[in-house]
N, C-alpha and C positions, 0 to 999 in steps of 0.2 A: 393848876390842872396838870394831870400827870398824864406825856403820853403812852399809850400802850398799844403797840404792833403784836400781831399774833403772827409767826411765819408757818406754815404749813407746805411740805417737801414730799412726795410720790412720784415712783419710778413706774413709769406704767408699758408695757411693750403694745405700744400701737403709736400711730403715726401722728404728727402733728397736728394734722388737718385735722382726724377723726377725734382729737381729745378736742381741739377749737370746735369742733357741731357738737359733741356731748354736753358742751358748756352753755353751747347759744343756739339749739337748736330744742324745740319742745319735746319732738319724738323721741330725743334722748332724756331729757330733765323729767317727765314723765316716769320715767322706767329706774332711777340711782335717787341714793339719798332721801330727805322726806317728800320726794314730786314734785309735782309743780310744771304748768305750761309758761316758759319762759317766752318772752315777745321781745327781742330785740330792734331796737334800730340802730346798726351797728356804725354809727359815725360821731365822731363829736360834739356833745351836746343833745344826741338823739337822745331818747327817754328809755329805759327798761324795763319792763313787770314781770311777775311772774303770777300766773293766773292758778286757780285752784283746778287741782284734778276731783274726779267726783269721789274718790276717797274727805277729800278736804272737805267737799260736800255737803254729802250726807253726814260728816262731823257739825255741820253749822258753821263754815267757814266759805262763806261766798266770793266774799271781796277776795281786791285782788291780795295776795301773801306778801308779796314784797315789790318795790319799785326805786326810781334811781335815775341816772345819768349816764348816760358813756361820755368819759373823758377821754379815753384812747383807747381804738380797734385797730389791730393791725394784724390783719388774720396770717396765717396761725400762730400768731407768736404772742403777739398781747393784748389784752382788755384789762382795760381799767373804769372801773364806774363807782359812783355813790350808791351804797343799799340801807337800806330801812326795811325790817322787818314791819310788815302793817299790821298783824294778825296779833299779837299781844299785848295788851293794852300796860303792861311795863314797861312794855319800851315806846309810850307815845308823844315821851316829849324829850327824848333822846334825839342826837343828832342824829343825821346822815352820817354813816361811816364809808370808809373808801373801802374795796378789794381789788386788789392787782391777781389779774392771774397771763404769768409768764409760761411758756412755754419752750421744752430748748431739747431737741433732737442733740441725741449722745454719741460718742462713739461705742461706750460697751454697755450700758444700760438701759436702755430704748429712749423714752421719751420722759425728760425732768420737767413734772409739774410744778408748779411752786406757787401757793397763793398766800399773799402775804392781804390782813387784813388789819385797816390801820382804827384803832375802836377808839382813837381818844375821844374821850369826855362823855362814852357811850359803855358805862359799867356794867349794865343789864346784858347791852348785846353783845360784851365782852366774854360776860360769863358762858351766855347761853352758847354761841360759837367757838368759844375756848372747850366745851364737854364738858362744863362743870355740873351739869344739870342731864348728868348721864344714865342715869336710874331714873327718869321719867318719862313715861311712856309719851308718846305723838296719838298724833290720828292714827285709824286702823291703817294697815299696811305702810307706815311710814319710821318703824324702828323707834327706836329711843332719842332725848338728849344728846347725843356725843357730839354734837359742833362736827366743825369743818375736819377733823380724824375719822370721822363714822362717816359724812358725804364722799369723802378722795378716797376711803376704802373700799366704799358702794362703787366709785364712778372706776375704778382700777377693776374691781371683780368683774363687773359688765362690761368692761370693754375687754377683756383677758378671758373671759369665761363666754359670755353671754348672759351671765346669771346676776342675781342680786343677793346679795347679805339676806336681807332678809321679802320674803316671797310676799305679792299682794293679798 
């Protein structure tokens, strides 16, 4: 089995704290990326979900979207959890994958995102979060395909702008 890490790097000018609640906070996951009401319990070994917004809804995606583990919270700086996408039935006997998302206040850049996602032995989720499935459309208001490059570009426009890539 071959491993395969995905690292994913964005400079985003806002503050540590506010990129850590974009991440783990619903009111934000909501509003960047394909949505999603995230439910953290932010300690080790706590559980993760991410619950469907009513776009997801009204598509016939009830359940929860994705769920998981906190292995390491260390607010603002790192989270680290197991995720499983639930909603695509190709990936449902694929492992848990890990994502790290580091956090690191700059001195000339603002603030270095960096979420490194470890997919080994998780092909499907590898593709899907790598953008290889970038020309297919999501539920309404949730953009295309592009993996974790199309999420960190949503989640940098909205916290720099106010705005989203692409509107609900």
């Amino acid at each position: 089995m071959t491993n395969t890490v995905q690292v994913n790097r964005i400079y985003i000018k806002a503050t540590p704290q506010r990129i850590w609640e974009a991440i783990t906070k619903p009111e934000w996951t909501q509003r960047y990326g394909y949505t999603g009401l995230v439910d953290f319990d932010l300690k080790a070994g706590g559980k993760h979900r991410t619950h469907p917004t009513q776009a997801f809804i009204d598509a016939g995606f009830t359940g929860d979207l994705i769920d998981g583990e906190v292995i390491e919270a260390d607010p603002p700086r790192r989270l680290v959890i197991t995720w499983k996408l639930l909603m695509d039935p190709a990936m449902a006997d694929e492992p848990y994958t890990t994502v790290t998302y580091d956090i690191e206040a700059t001195q000339t850049a603002g603030t270095r995102l960096t979420v490194t996602h470890d997919v080994t032995g998780a092909p499907a989720t590898g593709a899907m979060v790598g953008g290889e499935h970038e020309d297919v459309d999501a539920a309404p208001g949730q953009g295309a395909g592009g993996g974790w490059a199309w999420i960190l570009s949503d989640l940098k426009t909205l916290l720099e702008t106010g705005d989203v890539i692409v509107p609900a």
